[in-house]
N, CA, C and O atoms as CSV, one atom per row, in Angstrom:
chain,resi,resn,atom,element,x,y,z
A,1,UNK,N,N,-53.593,-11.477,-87.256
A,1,UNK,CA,C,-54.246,-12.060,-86.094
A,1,UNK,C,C,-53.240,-12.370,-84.988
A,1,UNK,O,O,-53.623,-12.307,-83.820
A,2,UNK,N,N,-52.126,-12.663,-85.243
A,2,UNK,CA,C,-51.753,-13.429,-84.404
A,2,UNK,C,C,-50.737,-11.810,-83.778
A,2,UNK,O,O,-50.115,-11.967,-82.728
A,3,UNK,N,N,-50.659,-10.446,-84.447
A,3,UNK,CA,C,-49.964,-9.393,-83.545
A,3,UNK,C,C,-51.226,-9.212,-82.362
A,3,UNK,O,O,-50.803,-9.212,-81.206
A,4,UNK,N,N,-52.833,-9.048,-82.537
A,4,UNK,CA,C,-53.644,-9.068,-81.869
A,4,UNK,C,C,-53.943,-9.771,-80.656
A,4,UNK,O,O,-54.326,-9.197,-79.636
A,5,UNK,N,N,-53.745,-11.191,-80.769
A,5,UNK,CA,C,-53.174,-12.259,-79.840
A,5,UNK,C,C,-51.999,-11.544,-78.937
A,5,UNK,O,O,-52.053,-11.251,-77.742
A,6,UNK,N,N,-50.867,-11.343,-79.915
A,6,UNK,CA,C,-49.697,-11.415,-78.938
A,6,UNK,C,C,-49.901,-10.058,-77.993
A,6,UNK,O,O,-48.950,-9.907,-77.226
A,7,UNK,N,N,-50.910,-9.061,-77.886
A,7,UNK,CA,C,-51.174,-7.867,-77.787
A,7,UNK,C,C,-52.024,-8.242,-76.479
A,7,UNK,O,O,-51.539,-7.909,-75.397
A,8,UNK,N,N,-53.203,-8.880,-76.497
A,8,UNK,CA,C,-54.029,-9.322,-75.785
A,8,UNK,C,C,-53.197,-10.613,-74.605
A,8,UNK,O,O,-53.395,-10.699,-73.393
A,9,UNK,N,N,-52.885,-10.905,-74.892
A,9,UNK,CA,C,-51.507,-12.297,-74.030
A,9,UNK,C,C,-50.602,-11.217,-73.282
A,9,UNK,O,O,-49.959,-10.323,-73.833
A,10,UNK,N,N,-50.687,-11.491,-71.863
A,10,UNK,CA,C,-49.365,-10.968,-71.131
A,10,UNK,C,C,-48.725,-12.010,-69.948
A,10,UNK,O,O,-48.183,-11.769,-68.869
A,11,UNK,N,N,-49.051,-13.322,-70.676
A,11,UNK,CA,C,-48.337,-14.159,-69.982
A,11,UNK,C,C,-49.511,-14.815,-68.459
A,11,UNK,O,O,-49.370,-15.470,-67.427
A,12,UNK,N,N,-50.339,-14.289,-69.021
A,12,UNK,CA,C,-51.733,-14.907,-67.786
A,12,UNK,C,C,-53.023,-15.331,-68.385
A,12,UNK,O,O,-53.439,-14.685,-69.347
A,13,UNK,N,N,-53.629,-16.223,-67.987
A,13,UNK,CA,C,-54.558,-17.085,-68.863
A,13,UNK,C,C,-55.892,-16.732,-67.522
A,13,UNK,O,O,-55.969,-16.853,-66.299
A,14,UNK,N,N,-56.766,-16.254,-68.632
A,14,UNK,CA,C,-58.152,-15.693,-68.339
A,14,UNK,C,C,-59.094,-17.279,-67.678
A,14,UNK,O,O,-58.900,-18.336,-68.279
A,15,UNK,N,N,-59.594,-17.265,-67.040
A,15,UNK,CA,C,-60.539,-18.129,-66.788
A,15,UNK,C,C,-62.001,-18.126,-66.116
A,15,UNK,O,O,-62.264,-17.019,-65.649
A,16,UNK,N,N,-62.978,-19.041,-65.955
A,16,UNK,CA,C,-63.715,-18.770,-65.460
A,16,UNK,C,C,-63.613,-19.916,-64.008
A,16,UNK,O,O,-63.441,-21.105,-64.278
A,17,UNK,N,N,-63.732,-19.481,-62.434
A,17,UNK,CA,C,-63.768,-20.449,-61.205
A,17,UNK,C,C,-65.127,-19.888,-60.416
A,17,UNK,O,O,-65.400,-18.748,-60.040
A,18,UNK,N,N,-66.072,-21.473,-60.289
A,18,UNK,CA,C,-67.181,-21.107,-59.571
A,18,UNK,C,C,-66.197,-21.073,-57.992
A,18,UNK,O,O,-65.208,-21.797,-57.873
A,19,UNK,N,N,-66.533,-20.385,-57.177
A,19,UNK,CA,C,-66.206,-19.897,-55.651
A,19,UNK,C,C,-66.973,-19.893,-54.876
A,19,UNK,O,O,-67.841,-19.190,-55.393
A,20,UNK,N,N,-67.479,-20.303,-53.538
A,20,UNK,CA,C,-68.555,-20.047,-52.978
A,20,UNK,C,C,-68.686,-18.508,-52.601
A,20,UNK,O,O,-67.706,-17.764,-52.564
A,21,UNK,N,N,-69.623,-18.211,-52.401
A,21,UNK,CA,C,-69.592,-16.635,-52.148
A,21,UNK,C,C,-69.443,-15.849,-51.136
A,21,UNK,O,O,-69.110,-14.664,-51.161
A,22,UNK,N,N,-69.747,-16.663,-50.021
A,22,UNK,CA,C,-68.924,-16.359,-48.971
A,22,UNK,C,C,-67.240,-16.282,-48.688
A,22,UNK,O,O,-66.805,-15.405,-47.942
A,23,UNK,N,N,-66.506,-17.074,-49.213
A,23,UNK,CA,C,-65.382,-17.175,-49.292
A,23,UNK,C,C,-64.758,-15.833,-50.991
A,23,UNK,O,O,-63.756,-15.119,-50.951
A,24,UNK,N,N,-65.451,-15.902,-51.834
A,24,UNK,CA,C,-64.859,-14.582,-52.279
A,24,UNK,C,C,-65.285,-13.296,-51.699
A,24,UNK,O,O,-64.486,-12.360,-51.665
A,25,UNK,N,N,-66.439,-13.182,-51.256
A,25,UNK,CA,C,-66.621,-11.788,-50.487
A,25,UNK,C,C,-65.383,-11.851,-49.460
A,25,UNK,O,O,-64.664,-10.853,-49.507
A,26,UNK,N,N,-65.024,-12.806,-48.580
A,26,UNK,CA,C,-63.657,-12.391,-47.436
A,26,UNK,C,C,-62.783,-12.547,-48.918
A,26,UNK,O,O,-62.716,-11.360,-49.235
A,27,UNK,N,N,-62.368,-12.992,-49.560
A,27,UNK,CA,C,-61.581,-12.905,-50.151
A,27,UNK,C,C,-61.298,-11.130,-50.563
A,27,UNK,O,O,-60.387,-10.351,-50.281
A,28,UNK,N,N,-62.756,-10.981,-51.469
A,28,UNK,CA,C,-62.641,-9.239,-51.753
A,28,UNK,C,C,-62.415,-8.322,-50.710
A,28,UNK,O,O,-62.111,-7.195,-51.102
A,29,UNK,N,N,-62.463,-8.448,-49.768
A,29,UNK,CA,C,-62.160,-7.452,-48.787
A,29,UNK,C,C,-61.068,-7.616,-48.397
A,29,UNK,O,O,-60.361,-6.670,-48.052
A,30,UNK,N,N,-60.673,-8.884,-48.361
A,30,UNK,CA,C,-59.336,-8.946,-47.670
A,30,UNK,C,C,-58.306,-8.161,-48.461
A,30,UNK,O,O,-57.339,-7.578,-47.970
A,31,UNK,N,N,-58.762,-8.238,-50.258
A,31,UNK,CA,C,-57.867,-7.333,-51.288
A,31,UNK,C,C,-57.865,-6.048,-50.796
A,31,UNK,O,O,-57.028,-5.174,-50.571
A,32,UNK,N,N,-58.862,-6.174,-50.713
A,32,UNK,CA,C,-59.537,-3.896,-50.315
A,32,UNK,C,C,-58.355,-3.770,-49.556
A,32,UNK,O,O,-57.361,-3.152,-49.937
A,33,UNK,N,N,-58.491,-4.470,-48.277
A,33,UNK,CA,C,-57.642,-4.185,-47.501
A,33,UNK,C,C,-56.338,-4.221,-47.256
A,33,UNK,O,O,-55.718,-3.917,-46.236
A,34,UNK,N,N,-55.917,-4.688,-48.458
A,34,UNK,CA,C,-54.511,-5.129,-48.800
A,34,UNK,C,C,-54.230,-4.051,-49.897
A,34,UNK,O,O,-53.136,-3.670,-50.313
A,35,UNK,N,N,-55.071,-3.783,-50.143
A,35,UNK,CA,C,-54.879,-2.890,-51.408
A,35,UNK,C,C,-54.657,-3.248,-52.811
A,35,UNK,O,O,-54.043,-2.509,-53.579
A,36,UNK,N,N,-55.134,-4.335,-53.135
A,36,UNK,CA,C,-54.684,-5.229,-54.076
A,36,UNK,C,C,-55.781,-5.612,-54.672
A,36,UNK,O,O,-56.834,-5.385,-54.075
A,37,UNK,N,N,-55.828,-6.234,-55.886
A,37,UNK,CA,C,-56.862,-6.674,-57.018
A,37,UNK,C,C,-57.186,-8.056,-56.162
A,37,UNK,O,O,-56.381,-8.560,-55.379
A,38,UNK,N,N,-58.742,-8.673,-56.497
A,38,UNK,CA,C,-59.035,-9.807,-55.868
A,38,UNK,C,C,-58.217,-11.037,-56.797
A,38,UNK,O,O,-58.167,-12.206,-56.411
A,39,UNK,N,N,-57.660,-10.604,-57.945
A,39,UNK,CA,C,-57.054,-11.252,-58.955
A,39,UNK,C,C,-55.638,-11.549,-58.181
A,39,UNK,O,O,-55.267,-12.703,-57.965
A,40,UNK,N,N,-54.991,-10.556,-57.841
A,40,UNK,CA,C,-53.383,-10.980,-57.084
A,40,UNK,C,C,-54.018,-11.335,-55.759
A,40,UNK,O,O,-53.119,-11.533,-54.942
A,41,UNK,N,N,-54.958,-11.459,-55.344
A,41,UNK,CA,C,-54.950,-12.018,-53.553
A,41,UNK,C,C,-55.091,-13.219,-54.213
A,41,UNK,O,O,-54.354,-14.031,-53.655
A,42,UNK,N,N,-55.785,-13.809,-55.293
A,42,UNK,CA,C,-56.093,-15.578,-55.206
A,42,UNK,C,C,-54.774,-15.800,-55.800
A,42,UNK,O,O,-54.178,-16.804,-55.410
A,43,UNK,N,N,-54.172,-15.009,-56.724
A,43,UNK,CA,C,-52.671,-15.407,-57.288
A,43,UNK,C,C,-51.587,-15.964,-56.034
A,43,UNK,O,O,-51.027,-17.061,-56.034
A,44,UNK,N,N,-51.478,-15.043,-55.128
A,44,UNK,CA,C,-50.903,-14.972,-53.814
A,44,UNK,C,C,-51.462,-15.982,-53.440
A,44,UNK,O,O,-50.857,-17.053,-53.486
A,45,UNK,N,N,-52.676,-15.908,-53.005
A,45,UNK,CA,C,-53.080,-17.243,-52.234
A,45,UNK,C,C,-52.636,-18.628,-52.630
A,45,UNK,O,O,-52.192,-19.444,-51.823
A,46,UNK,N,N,-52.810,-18.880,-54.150
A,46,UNK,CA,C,-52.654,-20.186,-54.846
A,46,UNK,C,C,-51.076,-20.324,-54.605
A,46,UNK,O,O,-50.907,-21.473,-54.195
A,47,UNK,N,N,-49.748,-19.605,-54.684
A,47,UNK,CA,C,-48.756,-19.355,-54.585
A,47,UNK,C,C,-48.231,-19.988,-53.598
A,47,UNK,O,O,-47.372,-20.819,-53.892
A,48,UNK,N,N,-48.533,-19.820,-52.333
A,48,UNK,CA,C,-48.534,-20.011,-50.902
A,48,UNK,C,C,-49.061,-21.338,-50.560
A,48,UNK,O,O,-48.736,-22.138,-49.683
A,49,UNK,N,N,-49.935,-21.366,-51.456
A,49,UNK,CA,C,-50.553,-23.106,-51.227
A,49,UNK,C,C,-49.629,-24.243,-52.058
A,49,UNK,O,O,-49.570,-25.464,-51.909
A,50,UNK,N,N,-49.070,-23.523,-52.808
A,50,UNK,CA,C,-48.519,-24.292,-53.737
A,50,UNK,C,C,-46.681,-24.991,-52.962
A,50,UNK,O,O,-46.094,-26.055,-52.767
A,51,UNK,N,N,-46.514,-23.697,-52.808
A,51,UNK,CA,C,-44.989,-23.630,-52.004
A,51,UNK,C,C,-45.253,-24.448,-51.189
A,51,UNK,O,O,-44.740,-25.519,-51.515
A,52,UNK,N,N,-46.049,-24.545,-49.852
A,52,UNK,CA,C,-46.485,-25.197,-48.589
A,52,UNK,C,C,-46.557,-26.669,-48.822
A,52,UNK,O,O,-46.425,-27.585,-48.011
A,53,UNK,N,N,-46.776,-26.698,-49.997
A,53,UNK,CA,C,-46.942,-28.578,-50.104
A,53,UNK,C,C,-48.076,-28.863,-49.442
A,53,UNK,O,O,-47.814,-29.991,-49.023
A,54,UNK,N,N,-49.432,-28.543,-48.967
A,54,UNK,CA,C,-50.588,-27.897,-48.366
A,54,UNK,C,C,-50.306,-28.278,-47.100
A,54,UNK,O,O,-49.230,-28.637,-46.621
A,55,UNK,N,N,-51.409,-28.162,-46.585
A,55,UNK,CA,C,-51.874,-28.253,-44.841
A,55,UNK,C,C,-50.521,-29.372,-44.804
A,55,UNK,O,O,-50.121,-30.262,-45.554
A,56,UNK,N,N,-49.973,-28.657,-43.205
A,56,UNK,CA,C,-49.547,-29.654,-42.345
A,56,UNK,C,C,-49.817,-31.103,-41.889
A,56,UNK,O,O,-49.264,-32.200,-41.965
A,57,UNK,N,N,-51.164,-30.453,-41.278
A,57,UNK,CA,C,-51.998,-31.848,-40.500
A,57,UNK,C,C,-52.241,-33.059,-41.864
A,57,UNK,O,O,-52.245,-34.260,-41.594
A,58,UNK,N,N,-52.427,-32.585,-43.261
A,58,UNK,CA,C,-52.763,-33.481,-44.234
A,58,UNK,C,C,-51.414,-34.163,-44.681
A,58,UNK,O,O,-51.486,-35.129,-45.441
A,59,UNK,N,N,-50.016,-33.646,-44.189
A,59,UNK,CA,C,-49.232,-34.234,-44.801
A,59,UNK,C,C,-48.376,-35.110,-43.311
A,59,UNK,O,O,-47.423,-35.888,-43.348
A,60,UNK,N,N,-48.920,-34.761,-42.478
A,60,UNK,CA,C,-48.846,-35.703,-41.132
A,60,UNK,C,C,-49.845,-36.824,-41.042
A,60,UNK,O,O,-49.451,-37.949,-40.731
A,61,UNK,N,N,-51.498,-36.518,-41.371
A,61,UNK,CA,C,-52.035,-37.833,-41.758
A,61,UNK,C,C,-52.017,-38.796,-42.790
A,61,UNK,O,O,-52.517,-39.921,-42.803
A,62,UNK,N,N,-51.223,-38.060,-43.852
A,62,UNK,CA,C,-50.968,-39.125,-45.108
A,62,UNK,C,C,-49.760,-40.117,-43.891
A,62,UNK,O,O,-49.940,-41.307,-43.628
A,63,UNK,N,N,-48.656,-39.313,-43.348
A,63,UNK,CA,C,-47.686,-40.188,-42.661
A,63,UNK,C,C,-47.924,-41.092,-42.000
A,63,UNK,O,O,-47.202,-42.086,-41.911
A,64,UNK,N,N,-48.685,-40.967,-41.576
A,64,UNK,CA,C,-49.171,-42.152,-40.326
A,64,UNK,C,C,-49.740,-43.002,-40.949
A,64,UNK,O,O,-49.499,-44.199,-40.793
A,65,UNK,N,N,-50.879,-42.394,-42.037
A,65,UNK,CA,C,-51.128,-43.656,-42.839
A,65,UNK,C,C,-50.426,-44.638,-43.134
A,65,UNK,O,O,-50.506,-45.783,-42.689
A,66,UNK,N,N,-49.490,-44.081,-44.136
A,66,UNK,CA,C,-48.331,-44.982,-44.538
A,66,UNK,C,C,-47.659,-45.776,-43.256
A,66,UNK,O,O,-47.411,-46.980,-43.201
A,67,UNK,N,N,-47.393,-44.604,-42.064
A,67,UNK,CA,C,-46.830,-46.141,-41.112
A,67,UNK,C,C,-47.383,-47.341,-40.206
A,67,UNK,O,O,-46.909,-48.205,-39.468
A,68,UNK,N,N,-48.910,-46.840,-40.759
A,68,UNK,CA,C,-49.504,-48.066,-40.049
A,68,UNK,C,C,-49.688,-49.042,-40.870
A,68,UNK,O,O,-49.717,-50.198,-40.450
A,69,UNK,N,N,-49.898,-48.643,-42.646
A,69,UNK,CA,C,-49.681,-49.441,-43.907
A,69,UNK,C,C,-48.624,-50.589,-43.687
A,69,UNK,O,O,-48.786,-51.809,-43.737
A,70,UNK,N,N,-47.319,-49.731,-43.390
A,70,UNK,CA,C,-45.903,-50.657,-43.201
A,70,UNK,C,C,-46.208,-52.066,-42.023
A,70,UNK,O,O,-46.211,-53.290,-42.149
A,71,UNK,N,N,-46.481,-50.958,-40.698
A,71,UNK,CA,C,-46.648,-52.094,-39.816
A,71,UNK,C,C,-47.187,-53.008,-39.984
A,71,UNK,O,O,-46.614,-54.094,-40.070
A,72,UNK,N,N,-49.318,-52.752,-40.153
A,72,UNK,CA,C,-49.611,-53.906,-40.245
A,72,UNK,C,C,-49.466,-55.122,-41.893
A,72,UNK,O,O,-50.206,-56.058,-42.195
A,73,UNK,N,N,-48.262,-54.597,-42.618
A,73,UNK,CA,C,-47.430,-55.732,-43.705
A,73,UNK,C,C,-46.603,-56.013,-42.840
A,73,UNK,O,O,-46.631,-57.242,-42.901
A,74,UNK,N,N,-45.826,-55.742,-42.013
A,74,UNK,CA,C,-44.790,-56.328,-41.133
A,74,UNK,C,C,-45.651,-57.413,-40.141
A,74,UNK,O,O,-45.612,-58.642,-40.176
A,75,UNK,N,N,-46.156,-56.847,-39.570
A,75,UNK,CA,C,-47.507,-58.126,-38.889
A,75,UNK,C,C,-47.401,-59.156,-39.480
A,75,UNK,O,O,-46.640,-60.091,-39.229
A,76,UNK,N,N,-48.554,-58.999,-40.737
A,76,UNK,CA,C,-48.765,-60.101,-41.740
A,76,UNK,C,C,-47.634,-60.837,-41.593
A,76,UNK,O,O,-47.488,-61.693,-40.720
A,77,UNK,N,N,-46.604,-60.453,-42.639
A,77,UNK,CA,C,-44.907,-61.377,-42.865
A,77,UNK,C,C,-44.115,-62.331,-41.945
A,77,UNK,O,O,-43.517,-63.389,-42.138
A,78,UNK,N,N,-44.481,-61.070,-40.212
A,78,UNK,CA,C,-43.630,-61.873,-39.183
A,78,UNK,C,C,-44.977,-63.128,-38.409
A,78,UNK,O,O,-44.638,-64.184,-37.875
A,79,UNK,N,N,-46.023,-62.797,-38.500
A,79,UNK,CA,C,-47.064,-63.276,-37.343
A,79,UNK,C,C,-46.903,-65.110,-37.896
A,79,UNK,O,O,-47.867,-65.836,-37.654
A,80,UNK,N,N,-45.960,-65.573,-38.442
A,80,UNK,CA,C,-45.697,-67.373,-38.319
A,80,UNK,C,C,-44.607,-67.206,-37.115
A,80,UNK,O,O,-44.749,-68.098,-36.278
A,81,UNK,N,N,-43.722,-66.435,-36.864
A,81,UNK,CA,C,-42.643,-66.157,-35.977
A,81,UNK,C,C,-42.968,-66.635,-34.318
A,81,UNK,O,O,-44.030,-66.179,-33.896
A,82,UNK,N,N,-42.269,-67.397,-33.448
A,82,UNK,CA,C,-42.757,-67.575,-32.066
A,82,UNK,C,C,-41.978,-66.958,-31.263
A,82,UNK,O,O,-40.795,-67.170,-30.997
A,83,UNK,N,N,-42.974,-65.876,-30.741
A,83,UNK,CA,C,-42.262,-64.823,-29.682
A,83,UNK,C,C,-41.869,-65.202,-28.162
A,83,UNK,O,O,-42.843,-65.608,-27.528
A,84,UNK,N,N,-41.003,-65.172,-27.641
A,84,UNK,CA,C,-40.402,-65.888,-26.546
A,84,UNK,C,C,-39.363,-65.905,-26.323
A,84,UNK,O,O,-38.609,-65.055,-26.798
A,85,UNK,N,N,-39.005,-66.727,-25.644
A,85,UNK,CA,C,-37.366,-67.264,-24.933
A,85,UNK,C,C,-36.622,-68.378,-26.271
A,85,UNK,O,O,-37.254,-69.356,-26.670
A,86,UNK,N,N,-35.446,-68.077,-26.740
A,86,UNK,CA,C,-34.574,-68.879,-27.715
A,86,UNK,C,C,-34.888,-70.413,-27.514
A,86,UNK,O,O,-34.181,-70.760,-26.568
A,87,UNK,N,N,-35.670,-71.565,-27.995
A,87,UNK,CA,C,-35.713,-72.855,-27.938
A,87,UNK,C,C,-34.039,-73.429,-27.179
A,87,UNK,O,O,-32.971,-72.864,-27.418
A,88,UNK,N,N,-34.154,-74.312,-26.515
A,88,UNK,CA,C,-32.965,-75.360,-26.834
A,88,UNK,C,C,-32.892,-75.958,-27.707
A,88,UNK,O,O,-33.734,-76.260,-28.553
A,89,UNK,N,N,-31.043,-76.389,-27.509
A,89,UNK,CA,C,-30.953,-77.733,-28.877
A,89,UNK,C,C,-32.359,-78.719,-28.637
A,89,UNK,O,O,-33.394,-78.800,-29.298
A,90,UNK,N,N,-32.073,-79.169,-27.843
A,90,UNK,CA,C,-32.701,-80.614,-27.376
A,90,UNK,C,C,-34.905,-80.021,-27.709
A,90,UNK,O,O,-35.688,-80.721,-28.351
A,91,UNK,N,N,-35.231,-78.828,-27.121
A,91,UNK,CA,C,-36.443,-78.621,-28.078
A,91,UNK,C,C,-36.685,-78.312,-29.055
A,91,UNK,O,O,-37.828,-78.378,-29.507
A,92,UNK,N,N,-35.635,-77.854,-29.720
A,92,UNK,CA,C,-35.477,-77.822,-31.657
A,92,UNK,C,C,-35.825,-79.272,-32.189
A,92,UNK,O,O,-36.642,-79.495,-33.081
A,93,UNK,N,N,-34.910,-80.453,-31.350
A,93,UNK,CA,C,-34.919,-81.754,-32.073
A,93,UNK,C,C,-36.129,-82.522,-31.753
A,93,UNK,O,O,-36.397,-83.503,-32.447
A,94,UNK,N,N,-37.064,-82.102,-30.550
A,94,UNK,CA,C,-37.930,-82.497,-29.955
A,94,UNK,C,C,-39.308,-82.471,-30.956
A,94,UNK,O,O,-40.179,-83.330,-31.093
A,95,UNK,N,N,-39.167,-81.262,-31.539
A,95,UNK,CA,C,-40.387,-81.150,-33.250
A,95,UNK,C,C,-39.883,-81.490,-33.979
A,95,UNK,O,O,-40.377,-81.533,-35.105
């Protein structure tokens, strides 16, 4: 059993992915036209997505997230703070 296995195994794992069908029909053509199996265009595709660390814009809005996260904790922490001109001695001792 297991020469049968190793016979059938070439290092790629069979699966089943629901797809909408619009998006594999451009997908299949886009193979046609590439000349390629619809199997290596999603290989390729997934590849490319993978490398990319995905979309741009999603890894620019995670950023901003995070720096408005930071700010408004910096808010919070500083907002006892009185923004202004340095007190004098004499209004330090005055409170």
């Amino acid at each position: 059993m297991t020469e049968m296995h190793d016979m059938q195994y070439n290092g790629c794992m069979q699966t089943t992915l629901r797809i909408d069908d619009a998006l594999y029909r451009e997908a299949k053509a886009e193979a046609a036209r590439s000349g390629i199996t619809v199997t290596q265009f999603i290989e390729e595709a997934l590849r490319l997505r993978l490398e990319s660390g995905g979309p741009e814009h999603l890894r620019e809005r995670e950023s901003i997230r995070r720096r408005d996260e930071l700010m408004e904790g910096l808010l919070r922490a500083t907002a006892h703070f009185r923004v202004g001109p340095k007190p004098s001695r004499e209004e330090m001792h005055e409170r």
